[in-house]
VEXVO-596495 format. One record per residue (C-alpha): x, y, z; residue number from 1. Coordinates in Angstrom, 1 decimal. Each point is the difference from the previous one (the first is absolute). Last residue first. Layout:
N
px,py,pz,k
X,Y,Z,NUM
...
//
This chain:
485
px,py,pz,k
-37.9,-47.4,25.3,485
3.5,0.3,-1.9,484
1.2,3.7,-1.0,483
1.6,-0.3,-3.7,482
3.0,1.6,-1.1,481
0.4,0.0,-4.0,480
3.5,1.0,-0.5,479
0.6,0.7,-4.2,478
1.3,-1.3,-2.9,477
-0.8,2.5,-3.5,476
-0.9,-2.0,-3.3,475
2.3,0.5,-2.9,474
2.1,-2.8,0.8,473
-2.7,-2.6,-0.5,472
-0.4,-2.9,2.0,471
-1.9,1.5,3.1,470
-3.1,-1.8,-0.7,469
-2.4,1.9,-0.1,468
-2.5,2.6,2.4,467
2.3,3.2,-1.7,466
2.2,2.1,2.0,465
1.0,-3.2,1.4,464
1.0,-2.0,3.3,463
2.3,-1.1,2.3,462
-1.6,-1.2,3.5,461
-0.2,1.4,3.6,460
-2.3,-1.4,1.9,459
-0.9,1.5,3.6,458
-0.9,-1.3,3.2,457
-1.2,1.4,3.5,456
0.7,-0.5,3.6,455
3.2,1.7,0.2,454
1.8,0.5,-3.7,453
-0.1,-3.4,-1.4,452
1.3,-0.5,-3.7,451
-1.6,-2.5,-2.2,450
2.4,-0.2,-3.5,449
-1.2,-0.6,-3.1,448
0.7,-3.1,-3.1,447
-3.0,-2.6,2.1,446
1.0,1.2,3.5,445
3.8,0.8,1.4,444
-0.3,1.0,3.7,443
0.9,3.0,1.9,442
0.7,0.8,3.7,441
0.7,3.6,0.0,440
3.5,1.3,2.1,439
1.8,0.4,-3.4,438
-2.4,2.7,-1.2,437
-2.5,-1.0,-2.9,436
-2.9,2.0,1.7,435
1.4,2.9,0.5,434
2.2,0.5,-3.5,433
-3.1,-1.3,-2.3,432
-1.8,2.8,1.8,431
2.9,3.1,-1.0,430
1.1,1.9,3.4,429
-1.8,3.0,0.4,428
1.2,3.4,-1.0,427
-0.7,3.4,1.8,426
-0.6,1.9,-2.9,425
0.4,4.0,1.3,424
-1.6,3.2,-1.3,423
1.7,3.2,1.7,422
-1.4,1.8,2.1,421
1.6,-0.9,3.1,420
-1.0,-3.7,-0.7,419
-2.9,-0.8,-2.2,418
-1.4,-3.7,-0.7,417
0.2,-2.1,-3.2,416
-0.8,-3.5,0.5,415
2.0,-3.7,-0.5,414
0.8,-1.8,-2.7,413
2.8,1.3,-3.1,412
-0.8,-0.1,-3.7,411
3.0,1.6,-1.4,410
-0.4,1.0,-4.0,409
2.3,1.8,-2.8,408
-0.7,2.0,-2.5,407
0.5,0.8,-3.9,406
2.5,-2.7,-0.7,405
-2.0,-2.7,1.5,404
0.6,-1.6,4.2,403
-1.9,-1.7,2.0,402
0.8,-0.6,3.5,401
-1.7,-2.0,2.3,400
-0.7,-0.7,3.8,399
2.4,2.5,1.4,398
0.6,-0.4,3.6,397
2.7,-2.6,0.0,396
2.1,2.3,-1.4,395
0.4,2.1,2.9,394
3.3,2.1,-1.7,393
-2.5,1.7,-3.3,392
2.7,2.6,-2.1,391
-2.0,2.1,-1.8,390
1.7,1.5,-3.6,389
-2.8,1.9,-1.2,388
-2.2,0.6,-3.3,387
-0.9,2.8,-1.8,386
-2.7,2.6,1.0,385
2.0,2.8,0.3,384
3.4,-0.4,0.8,383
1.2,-1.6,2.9,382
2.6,0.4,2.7,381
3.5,-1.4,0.3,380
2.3,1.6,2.5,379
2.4,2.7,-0.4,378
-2.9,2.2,-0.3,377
-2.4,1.6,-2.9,376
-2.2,2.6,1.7,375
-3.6,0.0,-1.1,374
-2.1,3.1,-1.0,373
-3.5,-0.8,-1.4,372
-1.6,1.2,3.6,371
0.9,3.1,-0.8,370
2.2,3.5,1.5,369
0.8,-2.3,3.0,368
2.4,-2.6,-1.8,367
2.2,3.3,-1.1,366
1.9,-0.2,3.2,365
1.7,-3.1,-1.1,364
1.7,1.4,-2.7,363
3.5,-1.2,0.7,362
-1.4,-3.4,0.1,361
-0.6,-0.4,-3.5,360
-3.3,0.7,-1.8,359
-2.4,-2.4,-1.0,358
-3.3,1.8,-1.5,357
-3.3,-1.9,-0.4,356
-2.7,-0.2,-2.5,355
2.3,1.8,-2.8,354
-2.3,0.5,-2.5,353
-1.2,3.5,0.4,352
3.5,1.7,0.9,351
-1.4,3.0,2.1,350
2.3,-1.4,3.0,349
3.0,0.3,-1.5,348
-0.3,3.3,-1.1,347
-0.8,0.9,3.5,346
2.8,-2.1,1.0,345
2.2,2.1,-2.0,344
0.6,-1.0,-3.9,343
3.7,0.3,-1.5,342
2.1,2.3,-1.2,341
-1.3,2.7,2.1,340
2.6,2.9,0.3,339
0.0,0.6,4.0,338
3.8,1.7,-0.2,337
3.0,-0.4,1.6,336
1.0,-3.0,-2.1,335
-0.2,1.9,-3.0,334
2.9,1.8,0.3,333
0.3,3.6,-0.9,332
3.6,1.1,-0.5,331
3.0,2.9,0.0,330
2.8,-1.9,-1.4,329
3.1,-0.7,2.5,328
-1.0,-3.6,0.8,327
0.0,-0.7,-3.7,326
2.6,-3.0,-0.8,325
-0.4,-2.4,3.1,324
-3.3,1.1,1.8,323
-1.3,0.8,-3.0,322
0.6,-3.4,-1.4,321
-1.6,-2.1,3.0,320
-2.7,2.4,-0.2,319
-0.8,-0.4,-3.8,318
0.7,2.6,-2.5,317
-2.4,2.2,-2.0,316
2.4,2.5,-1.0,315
-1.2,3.6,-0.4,314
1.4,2.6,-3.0,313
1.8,3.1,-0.9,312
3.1,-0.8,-2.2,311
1.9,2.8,1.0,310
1.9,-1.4,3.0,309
1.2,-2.5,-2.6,308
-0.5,-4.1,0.9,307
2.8,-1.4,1.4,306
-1.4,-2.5,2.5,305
-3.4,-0.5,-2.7,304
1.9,-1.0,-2.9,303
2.0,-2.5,2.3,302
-3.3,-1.4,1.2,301
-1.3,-0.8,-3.2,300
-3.1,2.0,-1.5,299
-3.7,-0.9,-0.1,298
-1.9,3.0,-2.0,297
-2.4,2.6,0.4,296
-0.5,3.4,-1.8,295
-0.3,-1.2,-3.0,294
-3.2,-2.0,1.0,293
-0.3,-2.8,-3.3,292
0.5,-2.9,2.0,291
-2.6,0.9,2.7,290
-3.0,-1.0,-0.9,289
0.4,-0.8,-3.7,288
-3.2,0.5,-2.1,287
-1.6,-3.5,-1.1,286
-2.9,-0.1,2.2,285
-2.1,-3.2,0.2,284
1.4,-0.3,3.7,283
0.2,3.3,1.4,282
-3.6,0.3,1.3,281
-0.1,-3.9,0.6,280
2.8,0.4,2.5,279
3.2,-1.0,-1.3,278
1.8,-3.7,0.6,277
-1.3,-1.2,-3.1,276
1.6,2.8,-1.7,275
2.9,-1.7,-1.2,274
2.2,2.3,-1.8,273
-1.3,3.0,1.8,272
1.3,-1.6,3.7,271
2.8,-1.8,-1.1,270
1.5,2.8,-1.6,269
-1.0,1.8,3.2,268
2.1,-2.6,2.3,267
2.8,-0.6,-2.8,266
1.1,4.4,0.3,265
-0.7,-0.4,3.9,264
2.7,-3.5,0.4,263
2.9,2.4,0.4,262
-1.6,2.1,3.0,261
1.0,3.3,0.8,260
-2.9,1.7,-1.9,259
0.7,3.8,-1.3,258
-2.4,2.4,-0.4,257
0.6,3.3,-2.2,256
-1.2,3.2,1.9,255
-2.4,2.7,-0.6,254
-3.7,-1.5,-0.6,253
0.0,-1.1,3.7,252
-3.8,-1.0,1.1,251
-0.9,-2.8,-3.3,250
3.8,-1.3,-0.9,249
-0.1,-0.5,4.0,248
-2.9,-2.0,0.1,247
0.9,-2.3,-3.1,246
3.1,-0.8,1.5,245
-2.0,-0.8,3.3,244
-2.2,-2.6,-1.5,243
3.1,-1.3,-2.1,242
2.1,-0.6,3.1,241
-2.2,-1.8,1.7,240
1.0,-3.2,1.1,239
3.9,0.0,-1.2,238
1.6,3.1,0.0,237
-1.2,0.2,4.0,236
-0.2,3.5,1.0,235
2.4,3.0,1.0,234
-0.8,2.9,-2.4,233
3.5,2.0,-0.2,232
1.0,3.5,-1.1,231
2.6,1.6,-2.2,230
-0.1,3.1,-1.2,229
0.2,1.9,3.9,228
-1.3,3.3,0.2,227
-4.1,-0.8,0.4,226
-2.6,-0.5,-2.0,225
0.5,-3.8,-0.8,224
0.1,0.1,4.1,223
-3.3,1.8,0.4,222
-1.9,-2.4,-3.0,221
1.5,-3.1,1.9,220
-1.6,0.8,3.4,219
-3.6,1.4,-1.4,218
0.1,-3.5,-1.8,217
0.7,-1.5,3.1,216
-2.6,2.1,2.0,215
-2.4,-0.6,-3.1,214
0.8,-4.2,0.0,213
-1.1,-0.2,4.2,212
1.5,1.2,2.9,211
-1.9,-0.1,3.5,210
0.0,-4.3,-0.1,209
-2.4,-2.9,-1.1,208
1.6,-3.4,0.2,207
-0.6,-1.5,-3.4,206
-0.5,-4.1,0.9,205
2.1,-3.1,-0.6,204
0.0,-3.5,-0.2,203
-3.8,-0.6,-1.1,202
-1.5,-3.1,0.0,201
-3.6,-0.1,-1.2,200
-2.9,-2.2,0.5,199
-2.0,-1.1,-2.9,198
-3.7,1.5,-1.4,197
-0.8,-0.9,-3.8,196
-0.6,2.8,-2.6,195
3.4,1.0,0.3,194
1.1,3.7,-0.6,193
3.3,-0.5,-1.6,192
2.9,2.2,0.9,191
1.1,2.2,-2.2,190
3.1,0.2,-2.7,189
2.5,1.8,1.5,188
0.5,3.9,-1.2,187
-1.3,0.6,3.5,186
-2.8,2.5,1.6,185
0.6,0.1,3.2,184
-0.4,-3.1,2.6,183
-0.1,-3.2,-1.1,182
0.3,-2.9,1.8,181
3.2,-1.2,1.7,180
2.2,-3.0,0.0,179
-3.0,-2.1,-1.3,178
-1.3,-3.3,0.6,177
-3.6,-1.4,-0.7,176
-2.2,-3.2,1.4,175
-2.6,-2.5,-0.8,174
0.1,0.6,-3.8,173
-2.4,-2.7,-1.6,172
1.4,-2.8,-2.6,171
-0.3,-2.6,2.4,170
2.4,1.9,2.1,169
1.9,3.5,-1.0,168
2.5,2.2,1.6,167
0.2,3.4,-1.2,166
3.3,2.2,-0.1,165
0.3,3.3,-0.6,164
2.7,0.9,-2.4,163
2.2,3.5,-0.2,162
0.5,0.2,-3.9,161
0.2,3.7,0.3,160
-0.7,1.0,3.6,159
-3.3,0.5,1.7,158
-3.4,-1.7,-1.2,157
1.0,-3.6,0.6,156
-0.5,-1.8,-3.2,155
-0.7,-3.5,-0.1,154
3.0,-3.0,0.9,153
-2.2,-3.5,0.2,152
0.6,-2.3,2.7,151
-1.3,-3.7,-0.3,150
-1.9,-2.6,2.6,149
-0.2,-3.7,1.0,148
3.2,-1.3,-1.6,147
1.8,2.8,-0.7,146
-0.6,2.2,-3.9,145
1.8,3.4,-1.1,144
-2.7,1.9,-2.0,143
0.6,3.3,-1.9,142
-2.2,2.5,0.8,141
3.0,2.8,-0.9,140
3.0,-1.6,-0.8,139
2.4,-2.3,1.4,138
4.0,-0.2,0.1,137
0.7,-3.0,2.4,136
3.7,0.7,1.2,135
1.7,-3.4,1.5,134
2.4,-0.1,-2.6,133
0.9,3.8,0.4,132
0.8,-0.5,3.3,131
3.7,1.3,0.7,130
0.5,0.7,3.4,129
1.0,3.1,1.1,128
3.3,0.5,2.4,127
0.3,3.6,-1.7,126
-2.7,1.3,2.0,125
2.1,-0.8,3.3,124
-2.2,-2.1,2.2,123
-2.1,0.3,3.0,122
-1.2,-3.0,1.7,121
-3.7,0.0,2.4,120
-1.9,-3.1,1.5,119
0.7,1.7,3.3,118
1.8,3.6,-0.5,117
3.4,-0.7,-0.6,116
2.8,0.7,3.0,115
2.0,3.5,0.1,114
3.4,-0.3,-2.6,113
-1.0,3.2,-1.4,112
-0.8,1.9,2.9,111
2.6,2.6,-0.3,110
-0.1,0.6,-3.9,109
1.1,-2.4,-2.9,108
-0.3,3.4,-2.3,107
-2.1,-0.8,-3.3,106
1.5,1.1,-3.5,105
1.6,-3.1,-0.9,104
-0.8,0.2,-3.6,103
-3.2,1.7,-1.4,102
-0.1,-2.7,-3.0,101
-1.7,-1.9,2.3,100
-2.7,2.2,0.5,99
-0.8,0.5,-2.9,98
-0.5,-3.5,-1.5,97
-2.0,-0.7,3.1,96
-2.5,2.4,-1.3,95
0.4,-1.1,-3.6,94
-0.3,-3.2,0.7,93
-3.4,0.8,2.0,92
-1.3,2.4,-2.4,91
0.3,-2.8,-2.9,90
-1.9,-2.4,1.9,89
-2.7,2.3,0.8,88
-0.6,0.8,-3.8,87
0.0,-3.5,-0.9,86
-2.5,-0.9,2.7,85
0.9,-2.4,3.0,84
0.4,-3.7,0.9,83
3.0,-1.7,1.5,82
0.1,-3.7,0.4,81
1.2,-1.3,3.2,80
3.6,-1.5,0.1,79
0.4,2.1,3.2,78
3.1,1.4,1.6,77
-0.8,3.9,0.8,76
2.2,3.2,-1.4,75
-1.5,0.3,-3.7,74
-3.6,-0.5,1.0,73
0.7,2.7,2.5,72
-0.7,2.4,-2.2,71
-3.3,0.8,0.4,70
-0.5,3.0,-0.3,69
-0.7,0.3,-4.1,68
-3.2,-1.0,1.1,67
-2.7,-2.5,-0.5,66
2.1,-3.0,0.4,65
-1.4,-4.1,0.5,64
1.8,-2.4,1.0,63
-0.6,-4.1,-0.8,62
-0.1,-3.0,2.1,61
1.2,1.1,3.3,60
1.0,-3.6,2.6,59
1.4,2.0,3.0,58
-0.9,3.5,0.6,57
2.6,2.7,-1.6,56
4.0,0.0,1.0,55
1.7,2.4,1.5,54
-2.1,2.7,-0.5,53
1.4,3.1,-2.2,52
1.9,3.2,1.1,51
2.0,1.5,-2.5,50
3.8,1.7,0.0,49
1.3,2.9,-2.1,48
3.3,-1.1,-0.9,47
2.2,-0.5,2.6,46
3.1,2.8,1.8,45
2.3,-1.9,2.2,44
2.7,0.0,-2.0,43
0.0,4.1,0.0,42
-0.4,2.8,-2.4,41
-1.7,3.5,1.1,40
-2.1,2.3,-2.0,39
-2.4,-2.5,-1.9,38
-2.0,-0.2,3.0,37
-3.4,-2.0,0.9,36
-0.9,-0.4,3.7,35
-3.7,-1.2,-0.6,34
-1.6,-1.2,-2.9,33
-1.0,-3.7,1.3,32
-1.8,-1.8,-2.6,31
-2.6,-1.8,1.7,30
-1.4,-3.5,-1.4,29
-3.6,-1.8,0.2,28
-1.0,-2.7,-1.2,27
-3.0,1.0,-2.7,26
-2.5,-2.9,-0.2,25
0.9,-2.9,1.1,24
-1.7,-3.7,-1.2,23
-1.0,-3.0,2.1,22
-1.2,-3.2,-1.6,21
-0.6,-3.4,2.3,20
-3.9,0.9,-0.1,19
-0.4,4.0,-0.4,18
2.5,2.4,1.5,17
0.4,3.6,-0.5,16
3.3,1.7,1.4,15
0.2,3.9,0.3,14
3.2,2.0,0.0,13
0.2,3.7,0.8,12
1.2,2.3,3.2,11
-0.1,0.3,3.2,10
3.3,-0.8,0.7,9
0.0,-3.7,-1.4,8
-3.3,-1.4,-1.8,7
-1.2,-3.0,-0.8,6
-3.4,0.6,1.1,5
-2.6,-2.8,-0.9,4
-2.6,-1.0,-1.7,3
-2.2,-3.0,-0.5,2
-1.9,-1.6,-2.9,1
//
C-alpha cells in the first residue's frame, strides 16, 4: 500500500493506494477569519470565505474524515463516498451552519482580486454543496470493504467521536490514520493498544510552547475577578468545547457560562445519550456530565448581544464570533496558549505499536529525534512492509514474474555488485534473448529449433514441468535450452 501527501499549505490530506483503489483521508480546507466587521455595510462585503483544493487526485474511491476540520468535502466536485462518525458529522454541519448564518461579514480587502495559490480556490461559505447522499455515517470498528483491503473507524483518543482510521489486508492491520493522538486526559474513548505492530500516520503534532492550561486558567480566573461582568473564552465550540466547559465550571465558581454555539445543547445530549463515544471511565455511568450544571448553558446569539450588565458571566464563543459580536469583552483565547489537545512527538513516539511514524512534510526536522520517523511527501512512498508500485522500462531484462496476492516475484540475470555504497544489479540480457537474435543462423530439427551462436550450437525446444506429454492444461510449458557437443 502506498502513501502520499495530498496536502495544500502545509497542511492535511493523505491518499492511500492499494491495486486500482485509492482512498483520502482528511482533504484539507482553511476557513479564513480575517477582516471580519459588522460595523460597516458595503456590496462588496462576502461571507466568511474557505480555502479548499481544487480538485483532489484523480480516480478517489472513497474519503475518509477524522475531524470536524475538514470541510472541504462540501466545496470540492467529487462523487466519492463520504465516510465519518455521527458525532463528527454533526459538528461539521453545524460548523458550516454557523458560519453561514454570519452574513456577509468579510471586507473584500486590497488584495482580494490577487491570483489563487496553485491547485488552490476559495469560496464563499454559503456556496456549499449539498452532500448528504454521498455521506457514509459509520461507527466505531465498523468495516468498510475495497477489493484488496478495508478501513475500519476505532477510537482516536482526543475528541468525542474523533475516529482513527486502520487499514486492514488479509484480515491483518498493515497501517493506521489519525488526525492527532492523545494528549491530556480526554473524555474520548481511548485509543487501543494493539497487540500487532503497524505503521502510523499522524497529521498533526502538540507543539510545545511557554503557556500551558495553569497560565490559561491563571488568565481566566484574573479576568472573572476583575470589573468587567462579561468576559470571553475564545475557542472552537465545536472540538472541545465540553473539555473546557468542564474546566471552567471546576476554576471559576462565581460566574454563569454561556456557550455561543446552537448545536452545544444536541452535542452533550449526544454525548450522555449515547455513551459509546465516552471514555470507559464515563461510559457505564448514568450521571449527566454536563446537562445538569446550572451554571452553564448554550444560549442564542440575540440573548447574548443584550444580555444585562448584571448578569455576571463568560461566553465561550468562537474566534470568528468574537471577532464580529465580542471584540470589546475582555478575553483569553485559546489559541495563544500551549494546551495539549493532542500528543507531541514524544507522545508519539512512546506509542508501542506503531512500528513507524509518517508525518507530513512540515515536520521534517523531527526525522532526527528516531530512526522510526518518516516524512510523508507529495510523492508516493511505502508503508511498512506492504507492497510497491515499481515501474520496470528494460523489460527485456526480466526473466519471470510471478505474481499471488500476498507477494509478488522478478527473477532477473545478472550479479549484484556495489556502487558508491549503495547495492546495484547490473542486469544481463535474458539467454533465450542472446542466442535467438535475428543475426543467428537457426534451423528447424525434429519439433526444436538449432540456433548457431559462433562456433557452437544450442537446442531450444518446448517442454514440461512434468517429463509427459504436454496434453494437459494443468501442466506448466517451459524453454528447455540445450548446448550441443
Amino acid at each position: 500500500m502506498g502513501v502520499q501527501g495530498a496536502s495544500a499549505w502545509g497542511e492535511g490530506g493523505h491518499v492511500f493506494e492499494e491495486g486500482r483503489k485509492k482512498v483520502l483521508f482528511d482533504p484539507p480546507s482553511k476557513v479564513l477569519a480575517d477582516r471580519l466587521d459588522l460595523r460597516t455595510t458595503s456590496k462588496a462585503k462576502k461571507y466568511v470565505e474557505i480555502k479548499v483544493q481544487s480538485r483532489y487526485p484523480r480516480n478517489i474511491s472513497a474519503i475518509f474524515i477524522t475531524n470536524s476540520l475538514s470541510l472541504s468535502v462540501f466545496f470540492v466536485k467529487s462523487s466519492a463516498p463520504i465516510y465519518t462518525t455521527e458525532m463528527v458529522y454533526f459538528q461539521m454541519k453545524e460548523r458550516l451552519k454557523h458560519y453561514a448564518s454570519l452574513g456577509p461579514v468579510r471586507d473584500a480587502g486590497e488584495n482580494e482580486n490577487a491570483e489563487e495559490e496553485k491547485g488552490v480556490r476559495t469560496f464563499e461559505i454559503n456556496e456549499y454543496r449539498r452532500v448528504s447522499n454521498r455521506i457514509r455515517i459509520i461507527t466505531f470498528f465498523q468495516e468498510v470493504s475495497f477489493t484488496r483491503f478495508s478501513v475500519s473507524p476505532h477510537p482516536a483518543g482526543t475528541f468525542l467521536g474523533w475516529p482513527m482510521y486502520v487499514i486492514s489486508m488479509g484480515g491483518r492491520a498493515v497501517l493506521a490514520y489519525t488526525y492527532g493522538t492523545p494528549g491530556v486526559s480526554s473524555l474520548s474513548l481511548e485509543l487501543k493498544a494493539y497487540s500487532e505492530k503497524m505503521p502510523l500516520v499522524v497529521n498533526r503534532l502538540h507543539e510545545h510552547g511557554e503557556h500551558g492550561l495553569k497560565a490559561f486558567s491563571n488568565a481566566v480566573v484574573e479576568l472573572s475577578k476583575g470589573k468587567s461582568p462579561h468576559i470571553a473564552v475564545i475557542l472552537d465550540t465545536m472540538s472541545h468545547s465540553v473539555e473546557i466547559a468542564l474546566h471552567l465550571l471546576n476554576i471559576v465558581r462565581e460566574r454563569q457560562i454561556y456557550v455561543c454555539s446552537s448545536g452545544f445543547g444536541q452535542l452533550v445530549q449526544i454525548c450522555e445519550g449515547q455513551r459509546k463515544f465516552l471514555a470507559q471511565r464515563l461510559a457505564g455511568g448514568q450521571s449527566a456530565i454536563l446537562s445538569g450544571a446550572s451554571r452553564l448553558s448554550q444560549k442564542p446569539l440575540p440573548h447574548l448581544l443584550n444580555i444585562d450588565r448584571a448578569d455576571q458571566c463568560i461566553i465561550m464563543c468562537d474566534k470568528i464570533d468574537h471577532a464580529v459580536f465580542f471584540s470589546k469583552l475582555p478575553s483569553v483565547s485559546l489559541e495563544e496558549y500551549s494546551m495539549k489537545f493532542f500528543g507531541s512527538l514524544e507522545d508519539v513516539l512512546k506509542i508501542p505499536w506503531a512500528a513507524k511514524i509518517y508525518l507530513p512534510e512540515k515536520y521534517s526536522a523531527a526525522r532526527k529525534e528516531s530512526k522510526r520517523i518518516r516524512i510523508v511527501r507529495e510523492e508516493r512512498v511505502a508503508a511498512g512492509n506492504t507492497r510497491v508500485s515499481v515501474e520496470i522500462a528494460n523489460t527485456q531484462h526480466v526473466h519471470r514474474v510471478f505474481e499471488t496476492p500476498e507477494k509478488i516475484e522478478m527473477y532477473f540475470r545478472g550479479r549484484v555488485t556495489e556502487v558508491k555504497g549503495k547495492v546495484v544489479l547490473e542486469c544481463e540480457e535474458p539467454f533465450l534473448h542472446k542466442i535467438s537474435h535475428q543475426d543467428n543462423p537457426r534451423v528447424n530439427l525434429n519439433g526444436s529449433v538449432v540456433y548457431m551462436v559462433g562456433e557452437d550450437a544450442y537446442r531450444v525446444e518446448e517442454t514440461c514441468e512434468a517429463e509427459e506429454a504436454c496434453e494437459g492444461e494443468e501442466n506448466e510449458k517451459r524453454i528447455r535450452i540445450t548446448k550441443l557437443e
